[in-house]
C-alpha positions as CSV (number, residue, x, y, z in Angstrom):
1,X,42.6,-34.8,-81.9
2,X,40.8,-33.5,-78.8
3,X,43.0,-30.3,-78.8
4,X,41.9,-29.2,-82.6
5,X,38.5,-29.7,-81.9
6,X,38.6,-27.7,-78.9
7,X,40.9,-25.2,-80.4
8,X,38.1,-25.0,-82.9
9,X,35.1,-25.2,-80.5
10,X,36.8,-21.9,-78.9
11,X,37.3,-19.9,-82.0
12,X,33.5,-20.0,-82.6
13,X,32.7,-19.0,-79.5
14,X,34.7,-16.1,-79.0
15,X,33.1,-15.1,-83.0
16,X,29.7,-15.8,-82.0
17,X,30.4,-14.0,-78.7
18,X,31.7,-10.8,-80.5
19,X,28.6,-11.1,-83.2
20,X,26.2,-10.8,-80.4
21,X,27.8,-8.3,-78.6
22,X,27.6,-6.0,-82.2
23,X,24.5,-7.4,-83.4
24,X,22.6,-3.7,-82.7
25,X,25.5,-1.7,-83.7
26,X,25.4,0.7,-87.3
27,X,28.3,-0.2,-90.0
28,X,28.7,4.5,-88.7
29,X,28.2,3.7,-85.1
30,X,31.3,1.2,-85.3
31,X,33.5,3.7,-87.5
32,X,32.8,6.5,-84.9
33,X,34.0,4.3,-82.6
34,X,37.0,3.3,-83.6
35,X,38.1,6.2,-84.5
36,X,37.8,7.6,-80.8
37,X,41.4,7.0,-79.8
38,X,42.3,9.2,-82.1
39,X,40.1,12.1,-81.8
40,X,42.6,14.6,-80.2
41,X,44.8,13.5,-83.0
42,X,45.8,17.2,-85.0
């Protein structure tokens, strides 16, 4: 039972973790950036 709920516990850290590190970031700002891998792409 312990495991699930810290199984659990984790999962919405690491999503409230990620929401904080993008909370200042543009829906653009984000598509830019992901597509920077593939910017020497022909």
């Amino acid at each position: 039972m312990w495991d699930i709920a810290l199984n659990l516990l984790a999962v919405v850290c690491l999503y409230g973790a990620v929401e904080y590190c993008l909370r200042g970031q543009s829906r653009e700002a984000l598509d830019e950036a992901s597509l920077i891998p593939f910017a020497n792409d022909p």
